[in-house]
C-alpha positions in Angstrom: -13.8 22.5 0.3 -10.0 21.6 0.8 -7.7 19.7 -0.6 -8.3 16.8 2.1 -11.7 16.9 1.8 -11.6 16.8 -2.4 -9.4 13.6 -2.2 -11.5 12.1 0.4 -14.9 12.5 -1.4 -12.7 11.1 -5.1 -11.5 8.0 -2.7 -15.0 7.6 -1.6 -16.1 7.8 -5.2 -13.5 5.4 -5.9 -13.8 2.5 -3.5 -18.0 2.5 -3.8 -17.3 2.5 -7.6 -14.7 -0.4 -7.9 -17.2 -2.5 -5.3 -20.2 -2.0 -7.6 -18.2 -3.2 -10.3 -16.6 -5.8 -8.9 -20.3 -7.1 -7.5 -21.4 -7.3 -11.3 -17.7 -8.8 -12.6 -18.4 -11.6 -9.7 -22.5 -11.9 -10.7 -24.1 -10.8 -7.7 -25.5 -7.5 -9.4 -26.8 -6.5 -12.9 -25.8 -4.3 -15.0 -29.0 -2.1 -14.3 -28.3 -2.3 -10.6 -25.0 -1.1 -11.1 -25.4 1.6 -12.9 -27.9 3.0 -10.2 -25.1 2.3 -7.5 -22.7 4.1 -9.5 -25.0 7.1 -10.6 -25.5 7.2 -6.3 -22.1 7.6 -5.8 -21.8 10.4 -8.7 -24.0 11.9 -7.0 -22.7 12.2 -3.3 -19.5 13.7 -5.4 -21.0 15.6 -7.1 -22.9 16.8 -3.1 -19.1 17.0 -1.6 -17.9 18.9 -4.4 -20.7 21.3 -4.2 -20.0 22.0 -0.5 
């Protein structure tokens, strides 16, 4: 993995986490939902790291 590719997968991580959040800040998700979103993006890190 390079460097692009490391800050690519974080931004990734980043924008899919800050939605989820704001999704259950504005009501539309709970909290149980958004902890399975954000455990889904942890994981595809945790994929792009590993490659």
């Amino acid at each position: 993995m390079t460097d692009d590719d490391l800050a690519d997968a974080v931004e990734r991580f980043l924008d899919g986490a800050d939605a989820a959040l704001d999704e259950y800040d504005q009501g539309y998700a709970d909290a149980d939902a958004t902890v399975s979103v954000l455990r889904s993006h942890v994981a595809d890190l945790r994929d792009a790291v590993d490659e």
